[in-house]
N, C-alpha and C positions, 0 to 999 in steps of 0.2 A: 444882955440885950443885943437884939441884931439891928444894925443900923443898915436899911437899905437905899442905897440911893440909885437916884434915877434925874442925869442930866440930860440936857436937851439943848444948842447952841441958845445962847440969852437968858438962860434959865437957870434957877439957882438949886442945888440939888431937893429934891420932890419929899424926902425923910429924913427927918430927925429925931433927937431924943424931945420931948416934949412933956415934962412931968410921970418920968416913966411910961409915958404911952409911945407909941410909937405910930405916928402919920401916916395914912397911906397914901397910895400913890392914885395918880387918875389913869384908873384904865384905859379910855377911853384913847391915850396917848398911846399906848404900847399894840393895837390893834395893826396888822399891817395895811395897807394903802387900797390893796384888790380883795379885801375877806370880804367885805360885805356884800360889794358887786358883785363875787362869784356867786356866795349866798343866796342873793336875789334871784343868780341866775338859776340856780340850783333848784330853789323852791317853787320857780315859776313852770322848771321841765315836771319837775314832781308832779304836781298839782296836776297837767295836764296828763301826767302819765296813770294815775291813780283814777279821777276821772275818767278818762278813758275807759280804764277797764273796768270798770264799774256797770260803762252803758254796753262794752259789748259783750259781756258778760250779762245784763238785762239784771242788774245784782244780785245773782249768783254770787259772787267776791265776797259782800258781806257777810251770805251765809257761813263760809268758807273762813272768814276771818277770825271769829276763835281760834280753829285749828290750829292756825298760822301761831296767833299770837302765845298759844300753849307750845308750840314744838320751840319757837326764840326765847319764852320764858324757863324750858327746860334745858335750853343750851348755856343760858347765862346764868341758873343756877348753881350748874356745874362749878361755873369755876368760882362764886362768891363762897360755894361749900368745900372747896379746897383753900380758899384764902383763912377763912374762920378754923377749920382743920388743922390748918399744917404752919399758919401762917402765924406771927406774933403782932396781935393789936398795939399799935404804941399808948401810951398813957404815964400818969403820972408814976406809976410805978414799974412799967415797965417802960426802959431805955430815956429814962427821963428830961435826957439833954437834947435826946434827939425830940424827943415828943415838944418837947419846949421850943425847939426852931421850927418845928411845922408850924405850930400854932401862932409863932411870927408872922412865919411865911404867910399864913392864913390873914392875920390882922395886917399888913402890907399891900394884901390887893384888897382888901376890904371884905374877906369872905365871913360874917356873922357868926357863922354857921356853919364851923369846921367838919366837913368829912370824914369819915373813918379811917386811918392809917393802918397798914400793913405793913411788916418787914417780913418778908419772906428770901429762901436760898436761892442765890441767883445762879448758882451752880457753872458760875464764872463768866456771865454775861453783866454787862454793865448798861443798865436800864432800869426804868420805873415805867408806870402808866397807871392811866386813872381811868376806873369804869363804873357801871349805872345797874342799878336793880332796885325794881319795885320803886321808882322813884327815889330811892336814897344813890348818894355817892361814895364811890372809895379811892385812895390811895396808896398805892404799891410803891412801895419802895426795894430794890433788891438789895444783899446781904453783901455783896460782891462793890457796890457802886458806893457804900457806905464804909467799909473797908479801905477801897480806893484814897477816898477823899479823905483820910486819916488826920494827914498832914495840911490841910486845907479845909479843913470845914466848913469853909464858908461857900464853895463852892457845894457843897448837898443842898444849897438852897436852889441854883440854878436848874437840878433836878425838880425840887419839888414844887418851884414857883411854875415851872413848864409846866408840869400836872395839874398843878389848881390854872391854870390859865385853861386849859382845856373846860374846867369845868366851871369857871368865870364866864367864859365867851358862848356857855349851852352846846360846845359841839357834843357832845352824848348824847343831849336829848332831840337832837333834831337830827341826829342821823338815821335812824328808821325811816324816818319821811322823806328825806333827802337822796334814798339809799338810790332808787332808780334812776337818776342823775349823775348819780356817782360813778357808773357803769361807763358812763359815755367818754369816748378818746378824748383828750386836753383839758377838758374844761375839770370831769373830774380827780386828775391828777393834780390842776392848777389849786384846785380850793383846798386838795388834800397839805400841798406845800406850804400857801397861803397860811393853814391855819399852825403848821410847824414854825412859821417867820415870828408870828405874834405870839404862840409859846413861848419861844425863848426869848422873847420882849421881856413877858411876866418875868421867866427865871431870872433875866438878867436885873432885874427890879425889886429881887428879892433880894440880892447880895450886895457885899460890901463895897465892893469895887466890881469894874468890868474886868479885870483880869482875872478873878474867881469863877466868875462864868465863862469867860472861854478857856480857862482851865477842865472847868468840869466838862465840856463841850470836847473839850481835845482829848480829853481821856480815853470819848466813843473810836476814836481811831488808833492813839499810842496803848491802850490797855489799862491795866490799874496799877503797873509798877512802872512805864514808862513815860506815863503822859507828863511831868515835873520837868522833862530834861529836853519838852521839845522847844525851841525856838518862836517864840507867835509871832515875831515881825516876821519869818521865813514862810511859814504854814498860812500868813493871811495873803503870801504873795502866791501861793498855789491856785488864786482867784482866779486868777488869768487865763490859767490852764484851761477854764471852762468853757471858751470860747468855739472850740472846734466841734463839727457837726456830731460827731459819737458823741463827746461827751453831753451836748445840747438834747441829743436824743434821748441818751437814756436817764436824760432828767425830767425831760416832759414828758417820758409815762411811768413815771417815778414818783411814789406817794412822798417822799420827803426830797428836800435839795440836797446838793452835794454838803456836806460836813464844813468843806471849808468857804462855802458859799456865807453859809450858816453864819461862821465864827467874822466872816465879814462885816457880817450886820450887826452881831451884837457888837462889834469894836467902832461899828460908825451908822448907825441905822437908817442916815439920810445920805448914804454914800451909794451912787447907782453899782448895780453891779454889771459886770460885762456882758456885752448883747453876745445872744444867742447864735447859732446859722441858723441862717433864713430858710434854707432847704430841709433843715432836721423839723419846722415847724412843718412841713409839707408832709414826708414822712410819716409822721405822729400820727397828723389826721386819720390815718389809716392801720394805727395800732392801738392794741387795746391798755386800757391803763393795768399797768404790773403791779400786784399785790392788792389789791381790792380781790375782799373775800378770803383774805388770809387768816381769818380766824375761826374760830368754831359757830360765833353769832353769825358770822357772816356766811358762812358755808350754810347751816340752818337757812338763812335766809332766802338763799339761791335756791337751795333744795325747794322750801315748800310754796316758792313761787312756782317753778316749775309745776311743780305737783295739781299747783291748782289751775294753771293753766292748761294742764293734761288733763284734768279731769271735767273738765269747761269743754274743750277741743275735742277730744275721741269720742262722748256720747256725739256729738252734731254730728262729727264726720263718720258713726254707725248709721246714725240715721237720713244723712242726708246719701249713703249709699246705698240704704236698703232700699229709700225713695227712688234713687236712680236705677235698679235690679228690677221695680215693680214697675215703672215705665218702661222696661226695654222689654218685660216679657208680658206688658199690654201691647205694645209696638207689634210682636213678634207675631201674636195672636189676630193681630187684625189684618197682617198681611199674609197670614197662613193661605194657600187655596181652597175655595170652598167646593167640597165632592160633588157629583153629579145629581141632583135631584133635588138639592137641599139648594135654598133661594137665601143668599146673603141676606145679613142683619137689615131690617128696616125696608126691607123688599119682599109684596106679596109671594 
């Protein structure tokens, strides 16, 4: 049985054993402080961005949006049909200990209605992620990150509790909608961080202790054979570092925060972390956010927006040239001179 706990200053640990059941925790706690505000803000640009082009488009758009919505359902199928392919579904009979701490993990944040688990070859990358098709969820787990954690198991949960957080807090399903929002310099790099801060909430909420999670967290930097021998009181004092304007910069157009930003919070969640330069916020305004579109849904996406705003755009602007060809050579005509004998238009 995994026992996770989750304290908070005055508060008495969130799990325990309970008649073999096992408590969950309140989510509602682990959410960071700005996800929702950005959220809002997100859905408010959406909304007007969609709108939009709906009216100047006279909706066109919607005809257009099957299209759309068959080239992203071909892109995401892709990869659910490499996970089911190549990838090993957890269950009871297969990896069975492991399939038993997901479904902790799962009864921890209160998820009903566990997801599908994948272990697949990480091919020496140490990572998970969790994605969406057809309405159903799944869970990836890599072969390498599981490996890693040999010696520590309890940290695989801070992996998998991050992934069900993802799909606890709906960021899968609302990202479609949110996606033109998400384009925009700061705000959407902010929500992207935002929703990495309250991931690793869950994860850290799934495990035994907080040092199991910044374990497995430290690993993303030390690797899978060195992360046991680093230091965390030394590694959470690298905080400081982040003060200066490069590194301020290449955080705010940064889909995730620094690593050891990270491992800051999970070791004290209500501990501010160091302010930023003032002038790297300046900067930003004028760069785009780095790594949005970096995956294959996402590139699909880009593409057949364009597409159909190309195909919206070029008929108008054939025909609002042909219009302007047919006025310049009625113009031309009227000021031609008229020969000798022959009495202008509209004169005996």
């Amino acid at each position: 049985m995994i026992y996770a706990k989750w304290t908070s200053p005055g508060q008495p640990a969130a799990s325990a054993k309970v008649s073999g059941i096992l408590r969950t925790v309140n989510s509602a706690t682990l959410v960071y402080h700005r996800e929702h505000t950005l959220f809002q803000i997100h859905a408010v640009i959406a909304l007007i961005y969609w709108l939009g082009l709906m009216f100047m488009t006279r909706g066109v758009f919607l005809l257009l949006l099957p299209a759309f919505l068959v080239a992203l359902l071909v892109g995401q199928s892709t990869l659910i049909a490499h996970l089911k392919g190549n990838g090993i579904r957890l269950s009871t009979t297969q990896f069975p200990e492991l399939y038993n701490r997901y479904l902790n993990c799962c009864r921890t944040l209160g998820l009903t209605d566990p997801p599908e688990a994948y272990l697949i070859n990480g091919s020496g990358f140490l990572n998970a992620f969790a994605t969406r098709f057809l309405g159903r969820n799944f869970v990836v787990l890599f072969s390498n990150t599981i490996q890693a954690m040999s010696d520590r198991p309890d940290a695989i949960n801070f992996y998998i509790g991050h992934e069900l957080g993802h799909i606890k807090q709906k960021h899968l399903q609302w990202a479609p909608f949110i996606w033109p929002a998400s384009l925009l310099p700061l705000i959407g790099a902010a929500y992207s961080r935002a929703r990495e801060y309250t991931c690793d909430q869950f994860g850290r909420a799934c495990c035994d202790s907080t040092e199991s999670a910044l374990k497995g967290l430290i690993a993303l930097s030390a690797g899978e054979k060195l992360w046991d021998e680093v230091n965390i009181d030394a590694y959470l004092d690298q905080t400081e570092q982040s003060r200066g304007f490069w590194m301020s910069l290449h955080e705010l157009i940064s889909d995730y925060p620094w690593l050891v930003k990270r491992a800051a919070r999970i070791n004290n969640p209500f501990a501010s972390p160091p302010p930023r330069s003032a002038f790297a916020w300046i900067f930003a305004i004028f760069m785009p956010r780095m790594g949005v579109g970096a995956s294959a849904g996402g590139v699909l996406v880009t593409v057949a927006i364009i597409g159909i705003l190309a195909a919206i755009a070029i008929p108008q602007f054939a025909a609002y040239k042909a219009k302007a060809q047919n006025a310049q050579m009625h113009s031309t005509k009227m000021d031609a001179p008229v020969p000798a004998g022959i009495a202008p238009p509209g004169q005996p």
